[in-house]
C-alpha angles and dihedrals in degrees: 000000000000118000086245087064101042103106109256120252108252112212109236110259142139119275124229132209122286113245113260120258110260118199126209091271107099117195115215086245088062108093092048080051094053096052073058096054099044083067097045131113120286116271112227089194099047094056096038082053099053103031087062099039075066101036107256133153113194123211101218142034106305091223088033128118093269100168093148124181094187142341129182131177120235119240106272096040101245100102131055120196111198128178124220124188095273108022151018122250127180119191119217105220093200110052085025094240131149114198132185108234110244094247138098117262112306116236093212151005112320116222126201107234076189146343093291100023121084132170117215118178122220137198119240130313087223147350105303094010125116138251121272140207123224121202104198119202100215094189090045100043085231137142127194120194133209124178109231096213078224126102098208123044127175158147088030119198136200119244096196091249123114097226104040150063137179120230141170123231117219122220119192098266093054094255114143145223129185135226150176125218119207115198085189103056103023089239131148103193123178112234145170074048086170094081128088125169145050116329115203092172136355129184121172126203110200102204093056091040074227116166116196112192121176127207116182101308101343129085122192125195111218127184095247088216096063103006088234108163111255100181141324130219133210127211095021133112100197141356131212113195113208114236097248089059097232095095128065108182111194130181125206136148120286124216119294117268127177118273085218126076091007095174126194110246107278095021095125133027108258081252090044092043096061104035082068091045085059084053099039090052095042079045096056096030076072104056125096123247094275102061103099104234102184141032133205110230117207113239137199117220120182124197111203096212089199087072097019072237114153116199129182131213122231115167085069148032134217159158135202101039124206136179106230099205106176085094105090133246142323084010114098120202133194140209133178144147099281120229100167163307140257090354100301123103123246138186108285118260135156102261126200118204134180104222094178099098100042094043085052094045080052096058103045087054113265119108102215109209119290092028121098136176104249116252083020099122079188122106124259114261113232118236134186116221103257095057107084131068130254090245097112104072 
């Protein structure tokens, strides 16, 4: 069985009630019900529902307090490290375990060099003093400390190396250096010295020698050797390639939808739908300035670089993209911090995604549900599975 397909490890933690069934029939007291109901307790069932109507496992108790930082798999896909405000975890998917790392709290996002070996960076040991890095042996139980000789640092990256990582170092105006740490010789070298300037994101695919740097809304993908300009992308925060070089996943900000009254698809009837729009507007048009009236969904976009084609996602949100490549080849899985589905905001939880299927249904022209061409205002067309080609692979 491949590690995609082993059932994920649940943390332990209390259910709560499943949200009532509406019909198309909307009461003029609804859409206050509904500001209720954005603040309601979590729905187990409804998540369960739609997470598995798009194909997604979550990590975590689906109701749980799921306030993650970071999270990253390890290489081979049977150990998960997440990051809560005031400590590192890593679940072990195999004897179901879930430990605290042996560290004080990370200052940033921890990376696997392999499938024992994790980096964690640290602040300082005392006032004046600098940063460290900490490679923790899981299978010995072991840490080993060097000192980083930087104050700030940040958005680490594998190399594919044992023995090393990549990381930024963050300065007070948001400008950026890179370095390379080296467990091995006890080095901190600058690196990618041909970069100056502020750094938002920064992900880094070795086998591509591909450097993604984002700047407000725009990414753009450098050779690390030379620092020559691959490609830059617009309306986009941060960009992931995937290691086989066909994939670019970006994530950006989708258009602005109401926090209150967030439906699943096919909720309401299209008449019942937009009586409730009328009272949701007369509703807000009330409020005073305060009362947040929009939200900003993060969204996943992915280019396939074979047809120079960008899709976007829409039966789910996200944020923190990663590629999880312990599935083999030619599947490409995906995993990210979930928002939501369908539109509609749901309690946070790692989610783990196979976007094979969908990516291959996209290339040979038909555009399964809940995946869109970028800048196409027209709906998705709605495949079954038999229907493409194999053209794709």
């Amino acid at each position: 069985m491949s590690p995609v397909n082993r059932p994920l490890i649940l943390l332990s933690c209390p259910l709560l009630l499943a949200g009532c069934d509406r019909d198309d029939w909307v009461p003029e007291s609804s859409f206050s019900e509904s500001v209720k109901e954005a603040y309601s307790e979590c729905s187990e069932a409804e998540i369960r529902f739609l997470a598995a109507k798009h194909g997604i496992q979550t990590a975590f108790e689906n109701c749980g307090s799921n306030n993650f930082v970071h999270f990253s798999w390890s290489p081979d896909g049977l150990r998960l490290y997440f990051q809560l405000p005031l400590a590192g975890h890593v679940m072990n998917a195999e004897d179901k375990t879930i430990g605290s790392l042996p560290t004080e709290q990370p200052v940033s996002n921890a990376v696997w060099l392999a499938s024992d070996l994790l980096v964690l960076p640290l602040g300082p040991a005392s006032d004046g003093g600098s940063a460290r890095a900490v490679l923790y042996n899981l299978y010995q139980a072991s840490t080993e400390t060097l000192d980083l000789g930087l104050q700030r640092p940040a958005m680490l990256q594998a190399v594919g190396k044992r023995d090393q990582v990549l990381l930024a170092a963050l300065a007070d105006d948001g400008s950026a250096t890179f370095h390379r740490v080296d467990f091995t010789t006890r080095q901190v070298q600058p690196t990618f010295t041909w970069w100056s300037g502020r750094v938002d994101s920064f992900t880094y695919t070795p086998e591509h020698d591909a450097v993604l740097i984002g700047q407000d809304d725009t990414v753009t993908w450098y050779k690390g050797e030379t620092g020559e300009v691959v490609r830059t992308l617009d309306n986009a925060t941060r960009a992931s390639l995937h290691p086989d070089g066909r994939y670019l996943a970006l994530e950006t900000l989708g258009e602005p939808i109401s926090p209150f009254d967030q439906r699943a698809w096919g909720e309401l009837s299209p008449e019942a739908r937009e009586r409730e729009l009328r009272r949701q507007q007369e509703w807000l048009e009330r409020q005073p300035d305060w009362v947040p009236k929009e939200v900003e969904p993060p969204e996943i976009h992915v280019v396939d670089l074979s047809g120079d084609q960008r899709f976007r996602f829409t039966g789910f949100y996200g944020d923190r993209f990663q590629w999880y490549t312990a599935s083999p080849d030619p599947m490409r899985h995906a995993s990210f911090v979930m928002w939501g589905i369908e539109g509609k905001e749901l309690n946070k939880n790692v989610a783990l995604t196979d976007l094979s299927e969908r990516l291959r249904y996209a290339a040979a022209g038909n555009l399964p549900l809940g995946l869109e061409r970028y800048g196409d205002p027209s709906p998705a067309e709605t495949v079954s599975p038999e229907t493409p080609e194999e053209t794709a692979e």
